[in-house]
MMTF fields as JSON, N, C-alpha, C and O atoms, coordinates in Angstrom:
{
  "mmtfVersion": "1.0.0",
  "mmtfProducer": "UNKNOWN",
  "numBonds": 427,
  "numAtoms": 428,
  "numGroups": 107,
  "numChains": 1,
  "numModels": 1,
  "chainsPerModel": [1],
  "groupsPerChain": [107],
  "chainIdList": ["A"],
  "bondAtomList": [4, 2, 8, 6, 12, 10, 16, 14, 20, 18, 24, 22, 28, 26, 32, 30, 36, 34, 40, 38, 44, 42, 48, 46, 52, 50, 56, 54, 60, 58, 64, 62, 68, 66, 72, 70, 76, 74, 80, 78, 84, 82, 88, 86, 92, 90, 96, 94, 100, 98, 104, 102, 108, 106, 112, 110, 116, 114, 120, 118, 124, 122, 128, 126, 132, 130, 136, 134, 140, 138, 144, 142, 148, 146, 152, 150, 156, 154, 160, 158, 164, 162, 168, 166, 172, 170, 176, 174, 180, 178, 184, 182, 188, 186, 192, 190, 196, 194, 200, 198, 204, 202, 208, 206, 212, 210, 216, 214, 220, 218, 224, 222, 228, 226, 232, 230, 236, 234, 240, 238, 244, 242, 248, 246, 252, 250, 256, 254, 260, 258, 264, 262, 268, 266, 272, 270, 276, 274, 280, 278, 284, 282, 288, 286, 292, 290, 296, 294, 300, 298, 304, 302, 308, 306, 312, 310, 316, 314, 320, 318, 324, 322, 328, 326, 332, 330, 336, 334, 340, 338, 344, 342, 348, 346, 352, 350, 356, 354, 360, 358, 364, 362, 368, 366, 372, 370, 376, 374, 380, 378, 384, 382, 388, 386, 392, 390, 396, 394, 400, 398, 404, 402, 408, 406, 412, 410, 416, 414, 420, 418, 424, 422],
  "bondOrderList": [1, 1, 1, 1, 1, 1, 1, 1, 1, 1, 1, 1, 1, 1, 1, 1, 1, 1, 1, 1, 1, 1, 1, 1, 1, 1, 1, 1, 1, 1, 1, 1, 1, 1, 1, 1, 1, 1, 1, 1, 1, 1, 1, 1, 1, 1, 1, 1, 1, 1, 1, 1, 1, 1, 1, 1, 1, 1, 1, 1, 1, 1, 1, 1, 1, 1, 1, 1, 1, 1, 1, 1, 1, 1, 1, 1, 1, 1, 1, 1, 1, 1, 1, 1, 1, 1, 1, 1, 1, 1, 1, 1, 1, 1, 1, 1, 1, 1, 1, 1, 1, 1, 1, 1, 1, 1],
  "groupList": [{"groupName": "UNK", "atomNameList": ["N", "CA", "C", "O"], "elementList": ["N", "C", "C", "O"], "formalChargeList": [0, 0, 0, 0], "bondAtomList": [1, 0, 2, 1, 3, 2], "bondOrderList": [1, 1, 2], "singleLetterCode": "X", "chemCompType": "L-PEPTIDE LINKING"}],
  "groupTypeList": [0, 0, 0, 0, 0, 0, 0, 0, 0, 0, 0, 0, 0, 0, 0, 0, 0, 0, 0, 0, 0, 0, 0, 0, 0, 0, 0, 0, 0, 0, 0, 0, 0, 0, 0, 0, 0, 0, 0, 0, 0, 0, 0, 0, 0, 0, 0, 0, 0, 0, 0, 0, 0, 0, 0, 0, 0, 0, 0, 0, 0, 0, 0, 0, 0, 0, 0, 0, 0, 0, 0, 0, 0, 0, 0, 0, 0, 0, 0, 0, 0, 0, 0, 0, 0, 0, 0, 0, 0, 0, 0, 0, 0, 0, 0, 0, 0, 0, 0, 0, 0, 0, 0, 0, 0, 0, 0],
  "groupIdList": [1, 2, 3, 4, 5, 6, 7, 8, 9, 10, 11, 12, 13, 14, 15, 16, 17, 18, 19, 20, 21, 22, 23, 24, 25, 26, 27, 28, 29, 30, 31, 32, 33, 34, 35, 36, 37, 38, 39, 40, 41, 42, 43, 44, 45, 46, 47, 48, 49, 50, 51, 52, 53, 54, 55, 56, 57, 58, 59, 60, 61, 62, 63, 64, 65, 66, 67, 68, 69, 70, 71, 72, 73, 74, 75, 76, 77, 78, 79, 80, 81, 82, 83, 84, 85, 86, 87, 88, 89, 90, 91, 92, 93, 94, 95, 96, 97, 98, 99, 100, 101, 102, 103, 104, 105, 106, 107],
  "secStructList": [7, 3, 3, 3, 3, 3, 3, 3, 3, 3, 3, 6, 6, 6, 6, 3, 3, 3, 3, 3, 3, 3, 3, 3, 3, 6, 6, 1, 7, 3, 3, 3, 7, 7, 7, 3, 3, 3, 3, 6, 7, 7, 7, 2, 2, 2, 2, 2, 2, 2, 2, 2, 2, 2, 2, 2, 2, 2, 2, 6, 6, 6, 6, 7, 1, 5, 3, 3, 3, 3, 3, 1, 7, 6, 6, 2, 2, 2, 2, 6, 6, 7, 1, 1, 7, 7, 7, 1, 6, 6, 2, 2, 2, 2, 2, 2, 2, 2, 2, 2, 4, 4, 4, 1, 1, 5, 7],
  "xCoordList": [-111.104, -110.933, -110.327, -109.424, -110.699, -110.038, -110.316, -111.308, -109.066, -108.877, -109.4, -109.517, -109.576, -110.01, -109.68, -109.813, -109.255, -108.675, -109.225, -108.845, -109.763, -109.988, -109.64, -108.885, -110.233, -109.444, -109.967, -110.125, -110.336, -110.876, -110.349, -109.86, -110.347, -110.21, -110.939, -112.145, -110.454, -112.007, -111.147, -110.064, -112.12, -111.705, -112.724, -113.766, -112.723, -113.745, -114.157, -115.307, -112.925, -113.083, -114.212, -115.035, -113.828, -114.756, -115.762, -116.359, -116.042, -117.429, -116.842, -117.754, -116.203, -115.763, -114.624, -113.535, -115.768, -114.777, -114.508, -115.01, -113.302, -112.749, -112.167, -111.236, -112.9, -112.55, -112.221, -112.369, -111.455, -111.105, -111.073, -111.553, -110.646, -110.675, -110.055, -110.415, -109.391, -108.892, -108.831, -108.166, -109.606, -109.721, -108.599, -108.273, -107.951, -106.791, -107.0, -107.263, -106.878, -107.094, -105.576, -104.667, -105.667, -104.958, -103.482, -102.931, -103.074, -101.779, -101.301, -100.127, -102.69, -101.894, -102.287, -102.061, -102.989, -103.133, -104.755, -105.664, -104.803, -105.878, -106.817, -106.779, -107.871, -109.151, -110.56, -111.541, -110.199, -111.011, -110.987, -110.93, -111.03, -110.431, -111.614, -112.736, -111.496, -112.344, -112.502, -112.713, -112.386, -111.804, -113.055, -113.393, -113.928, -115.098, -115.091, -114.389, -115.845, -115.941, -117.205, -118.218, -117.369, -118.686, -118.638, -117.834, -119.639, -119.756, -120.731, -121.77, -120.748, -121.47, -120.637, -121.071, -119.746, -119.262, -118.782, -118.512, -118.673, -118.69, -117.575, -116.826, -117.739, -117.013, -116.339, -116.818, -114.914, -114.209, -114.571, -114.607, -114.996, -115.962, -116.674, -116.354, -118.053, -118.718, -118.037, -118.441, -116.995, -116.711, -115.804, -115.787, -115.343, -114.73, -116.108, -116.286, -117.163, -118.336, -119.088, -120.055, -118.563, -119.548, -118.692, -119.224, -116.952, -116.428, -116.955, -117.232, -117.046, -116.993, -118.253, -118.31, -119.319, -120.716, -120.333, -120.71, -119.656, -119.457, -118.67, -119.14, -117.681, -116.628, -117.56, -117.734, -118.114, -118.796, -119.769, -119.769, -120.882, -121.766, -120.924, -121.688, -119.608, -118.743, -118.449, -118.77, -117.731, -117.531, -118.786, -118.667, -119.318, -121.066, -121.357, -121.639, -121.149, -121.894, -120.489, -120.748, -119.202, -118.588, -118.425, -117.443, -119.135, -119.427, -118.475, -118.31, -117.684, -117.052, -118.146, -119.312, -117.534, -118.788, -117.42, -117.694, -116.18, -115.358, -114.884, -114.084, -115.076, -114.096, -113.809, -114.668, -112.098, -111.969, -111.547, -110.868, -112.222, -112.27, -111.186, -111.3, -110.306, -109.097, -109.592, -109.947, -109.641, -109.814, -109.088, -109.033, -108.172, -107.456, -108.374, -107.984, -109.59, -110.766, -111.074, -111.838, -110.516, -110.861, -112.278, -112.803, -112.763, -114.002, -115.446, -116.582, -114.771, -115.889, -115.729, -116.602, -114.746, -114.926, -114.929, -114.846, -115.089, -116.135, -117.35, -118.223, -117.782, -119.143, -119.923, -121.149, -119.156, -119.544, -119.629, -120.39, -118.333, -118.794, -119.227, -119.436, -119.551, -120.039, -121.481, -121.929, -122.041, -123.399, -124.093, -124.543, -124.206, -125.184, -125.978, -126.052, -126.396, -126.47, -125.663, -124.92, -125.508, -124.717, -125.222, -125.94, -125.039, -125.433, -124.468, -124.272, -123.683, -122.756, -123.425, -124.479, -122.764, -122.899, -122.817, -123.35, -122.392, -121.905, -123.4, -123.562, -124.013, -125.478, -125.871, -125.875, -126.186, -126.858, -126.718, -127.352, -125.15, -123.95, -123.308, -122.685, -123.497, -122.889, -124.387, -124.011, -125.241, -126.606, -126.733, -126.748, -126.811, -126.537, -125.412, -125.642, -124.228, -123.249, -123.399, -122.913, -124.155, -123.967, -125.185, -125.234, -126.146, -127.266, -126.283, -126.327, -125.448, -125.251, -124.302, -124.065, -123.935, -122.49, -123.082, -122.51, -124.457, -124.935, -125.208, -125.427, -125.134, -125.361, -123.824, -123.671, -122.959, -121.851, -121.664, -122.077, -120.715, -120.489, -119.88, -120.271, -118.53, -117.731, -117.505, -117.02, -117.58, -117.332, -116.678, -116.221],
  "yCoordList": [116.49, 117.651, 117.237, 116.401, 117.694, 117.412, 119.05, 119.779, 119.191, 120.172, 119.89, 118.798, 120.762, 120.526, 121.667, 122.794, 121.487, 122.166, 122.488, 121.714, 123.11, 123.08, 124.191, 125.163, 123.807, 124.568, 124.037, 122.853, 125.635, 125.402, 126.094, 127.154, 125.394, 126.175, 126.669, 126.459, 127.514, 127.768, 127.956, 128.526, 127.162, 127.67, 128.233, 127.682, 129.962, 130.393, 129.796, 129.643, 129.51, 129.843, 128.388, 128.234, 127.408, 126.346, 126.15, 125.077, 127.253, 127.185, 126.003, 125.612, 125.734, 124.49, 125.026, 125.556, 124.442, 124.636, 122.922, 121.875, 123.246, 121.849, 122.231, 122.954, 121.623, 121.5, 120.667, 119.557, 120.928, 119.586, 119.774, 120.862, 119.022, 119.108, 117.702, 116.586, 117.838, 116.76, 117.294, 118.255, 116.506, 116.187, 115.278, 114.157, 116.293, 115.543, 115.781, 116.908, 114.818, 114.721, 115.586, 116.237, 115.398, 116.471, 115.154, 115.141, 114.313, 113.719, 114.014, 113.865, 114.613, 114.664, 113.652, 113.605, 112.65, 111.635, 111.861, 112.209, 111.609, 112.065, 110.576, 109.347, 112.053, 111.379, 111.069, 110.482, 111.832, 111.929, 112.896, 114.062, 112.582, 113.462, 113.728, 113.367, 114.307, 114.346, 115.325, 116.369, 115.044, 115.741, 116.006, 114.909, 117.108, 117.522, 118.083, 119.093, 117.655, 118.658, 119.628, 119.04, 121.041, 121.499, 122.198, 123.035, 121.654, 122.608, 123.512, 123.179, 124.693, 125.719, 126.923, 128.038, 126.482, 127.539, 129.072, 129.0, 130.23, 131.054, 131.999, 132.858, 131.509, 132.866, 131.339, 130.249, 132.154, 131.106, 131.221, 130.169, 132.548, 132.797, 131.429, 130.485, 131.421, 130.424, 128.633, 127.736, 128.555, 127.18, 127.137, 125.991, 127.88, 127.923, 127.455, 126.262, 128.411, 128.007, 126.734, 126.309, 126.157, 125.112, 123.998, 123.273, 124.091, 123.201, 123.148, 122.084, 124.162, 124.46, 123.599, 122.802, 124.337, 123.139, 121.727, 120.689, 121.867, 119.302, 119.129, 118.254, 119.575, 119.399, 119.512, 118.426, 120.305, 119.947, 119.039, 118.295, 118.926, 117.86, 116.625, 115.661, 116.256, 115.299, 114.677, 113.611, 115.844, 115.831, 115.198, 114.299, 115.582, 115.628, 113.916, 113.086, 113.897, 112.168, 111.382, 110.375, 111.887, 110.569, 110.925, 110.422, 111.652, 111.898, 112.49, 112.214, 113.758, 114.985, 115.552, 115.654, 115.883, 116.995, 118.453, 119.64, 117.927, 119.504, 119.761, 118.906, 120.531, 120.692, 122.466, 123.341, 122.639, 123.646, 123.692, 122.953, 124.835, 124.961, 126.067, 127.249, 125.641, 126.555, 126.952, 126.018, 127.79, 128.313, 129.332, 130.283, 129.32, 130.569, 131.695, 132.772, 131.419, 132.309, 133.408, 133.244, 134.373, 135.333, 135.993, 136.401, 136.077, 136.482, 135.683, 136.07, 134.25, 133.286, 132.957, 132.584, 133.139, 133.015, 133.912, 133.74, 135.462, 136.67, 136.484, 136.919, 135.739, 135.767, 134.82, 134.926, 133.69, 132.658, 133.273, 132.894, 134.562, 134.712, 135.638, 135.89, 136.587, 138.098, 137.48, 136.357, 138.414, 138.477, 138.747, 137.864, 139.868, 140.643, 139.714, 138.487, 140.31, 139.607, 139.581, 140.553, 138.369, 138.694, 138.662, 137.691, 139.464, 140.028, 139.895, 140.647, 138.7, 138.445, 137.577, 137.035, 137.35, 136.243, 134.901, 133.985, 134.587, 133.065, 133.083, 132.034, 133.918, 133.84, 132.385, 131.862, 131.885, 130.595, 129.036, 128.037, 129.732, 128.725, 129.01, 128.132, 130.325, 130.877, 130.588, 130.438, 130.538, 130.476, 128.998, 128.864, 128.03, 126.872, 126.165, 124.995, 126.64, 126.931, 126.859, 126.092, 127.766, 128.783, 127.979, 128.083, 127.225, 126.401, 125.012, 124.522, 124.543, 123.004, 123.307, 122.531, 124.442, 124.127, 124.534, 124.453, 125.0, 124.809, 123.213, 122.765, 122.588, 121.091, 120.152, 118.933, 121.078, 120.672, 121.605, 122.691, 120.306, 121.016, 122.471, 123.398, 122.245, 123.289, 123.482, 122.47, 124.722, 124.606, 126.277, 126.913],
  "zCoordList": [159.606, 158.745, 157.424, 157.436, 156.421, 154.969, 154.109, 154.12, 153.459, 152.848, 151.255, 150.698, 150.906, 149.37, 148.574, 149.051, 147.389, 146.035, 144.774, 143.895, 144.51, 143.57, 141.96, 141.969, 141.023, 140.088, 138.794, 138.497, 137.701, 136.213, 135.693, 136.083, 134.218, 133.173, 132.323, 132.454, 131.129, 130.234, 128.934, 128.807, 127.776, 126.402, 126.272, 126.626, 125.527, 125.289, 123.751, 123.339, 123.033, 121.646, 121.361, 120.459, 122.584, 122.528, 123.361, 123.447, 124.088, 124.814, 126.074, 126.802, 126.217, 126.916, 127.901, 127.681, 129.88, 130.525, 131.056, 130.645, 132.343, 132.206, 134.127, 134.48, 134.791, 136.365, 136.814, 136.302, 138.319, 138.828, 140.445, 140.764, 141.502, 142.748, 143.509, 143.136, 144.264, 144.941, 146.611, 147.0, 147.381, 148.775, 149.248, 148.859, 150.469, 151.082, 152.838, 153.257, 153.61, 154.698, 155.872, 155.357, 157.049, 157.679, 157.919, 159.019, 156.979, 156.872, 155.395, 155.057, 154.204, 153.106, 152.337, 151.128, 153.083, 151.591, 151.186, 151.939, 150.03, 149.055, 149.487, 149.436, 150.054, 149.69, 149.171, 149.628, 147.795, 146.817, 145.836, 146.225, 144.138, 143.607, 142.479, 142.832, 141.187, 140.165, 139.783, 140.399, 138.198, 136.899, 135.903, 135.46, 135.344, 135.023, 133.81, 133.754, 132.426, 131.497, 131.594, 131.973, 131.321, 131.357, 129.886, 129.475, 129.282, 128.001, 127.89, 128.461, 127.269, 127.323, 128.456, 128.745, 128.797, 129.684, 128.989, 127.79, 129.53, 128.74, 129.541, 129.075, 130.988, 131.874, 133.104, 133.418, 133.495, 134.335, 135.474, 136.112, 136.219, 137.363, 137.343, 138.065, 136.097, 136.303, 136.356, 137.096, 135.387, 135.622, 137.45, 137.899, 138.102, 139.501, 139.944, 140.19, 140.066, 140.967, 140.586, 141.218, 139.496, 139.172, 140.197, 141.037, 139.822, 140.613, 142.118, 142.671, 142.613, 143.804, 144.632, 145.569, 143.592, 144.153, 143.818, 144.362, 142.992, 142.464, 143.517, 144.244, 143.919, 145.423, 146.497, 147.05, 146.905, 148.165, 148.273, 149.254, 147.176, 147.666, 147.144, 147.107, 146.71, 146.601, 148.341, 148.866, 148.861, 149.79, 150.954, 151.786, 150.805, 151.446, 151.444, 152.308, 150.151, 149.676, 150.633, 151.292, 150.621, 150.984, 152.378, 152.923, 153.055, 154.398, 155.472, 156.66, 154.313, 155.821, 156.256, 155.875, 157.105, 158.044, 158.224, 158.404, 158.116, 158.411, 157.141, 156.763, 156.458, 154.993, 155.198, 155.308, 155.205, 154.176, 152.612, 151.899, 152.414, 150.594, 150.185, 150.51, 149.567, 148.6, 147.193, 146.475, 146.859, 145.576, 145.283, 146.064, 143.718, 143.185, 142.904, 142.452, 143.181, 142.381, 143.399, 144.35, 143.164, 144.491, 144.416, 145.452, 143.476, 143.206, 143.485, 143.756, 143.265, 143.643, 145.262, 146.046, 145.429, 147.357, 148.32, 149.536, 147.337, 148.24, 147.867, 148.616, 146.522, 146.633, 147.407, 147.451, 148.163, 148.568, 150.278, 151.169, 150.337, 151.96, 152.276, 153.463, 151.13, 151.579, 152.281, 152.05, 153.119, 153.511, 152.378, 151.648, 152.191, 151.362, 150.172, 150.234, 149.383, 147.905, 147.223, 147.081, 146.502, 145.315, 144.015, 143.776, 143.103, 141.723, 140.841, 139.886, 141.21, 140.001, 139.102, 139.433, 137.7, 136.826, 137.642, 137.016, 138.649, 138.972, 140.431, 141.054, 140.663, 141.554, 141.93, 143.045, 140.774, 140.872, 141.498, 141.835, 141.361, 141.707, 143.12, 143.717, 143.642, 144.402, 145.53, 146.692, 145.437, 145.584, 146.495, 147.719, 145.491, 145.868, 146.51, 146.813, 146.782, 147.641, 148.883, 149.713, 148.974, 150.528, 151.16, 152.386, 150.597, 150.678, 151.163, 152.292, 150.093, 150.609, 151.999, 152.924, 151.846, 153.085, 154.659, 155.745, 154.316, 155.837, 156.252, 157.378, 155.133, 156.034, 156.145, 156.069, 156.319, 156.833, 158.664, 159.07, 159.427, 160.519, 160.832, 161.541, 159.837, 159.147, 158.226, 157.719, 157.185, 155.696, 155.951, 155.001]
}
């Protein structure tokens, strides 16, 4: 099991968001971290969900199969577990999400 963190920021005035995420295992020591610029960002919804997809298939490539995901973003992690559709701005992201984390054991 490894926990994971993540967390963005956004300048609007510069179109520029700025994410990050660090994976820590169930003693605490970090096992795997990484720090992201995205430009063109416009809404922090969207830079959370962008982190969110680079953390898991991060995760993915260095081969958990159990991850839970922390996010301050309360909005991006009802859209990630509601059933229904989601019709937010962050869709696309939220979309591809819910896609990679079925090929985990637990997500």
């Amino acid at each position: 099991w490894v926990k994971i963190n993540v967390d963005a920021r956004l300048s609007v005035a510069k179109k520029r968001g700025v994410s990050g995420f660090i994976i820590r295992n169930d003693e605490g020591f970090i096992m795997g971290s990484r720090f992201q610029g995205h430009n063109l960002v416009l809404s922090v919804v969207i830079a959370e969900a962008l982190v969110v997809l680079h953390e898991l298939q991060f995760a993915l490539d260095l081969g958990f199969t159990n991850v839970i995901l922390e996010s301050d973003s309360g909005l991006v992690v009802n859209n990630i577990q509601q059933l229904s559709e989601d019709y937010s701005e962050s869709r696309p992201f939220t979309w591809d999400v819910k896609n990679l984390a079925r090929k985990f054991h637990f997500c």
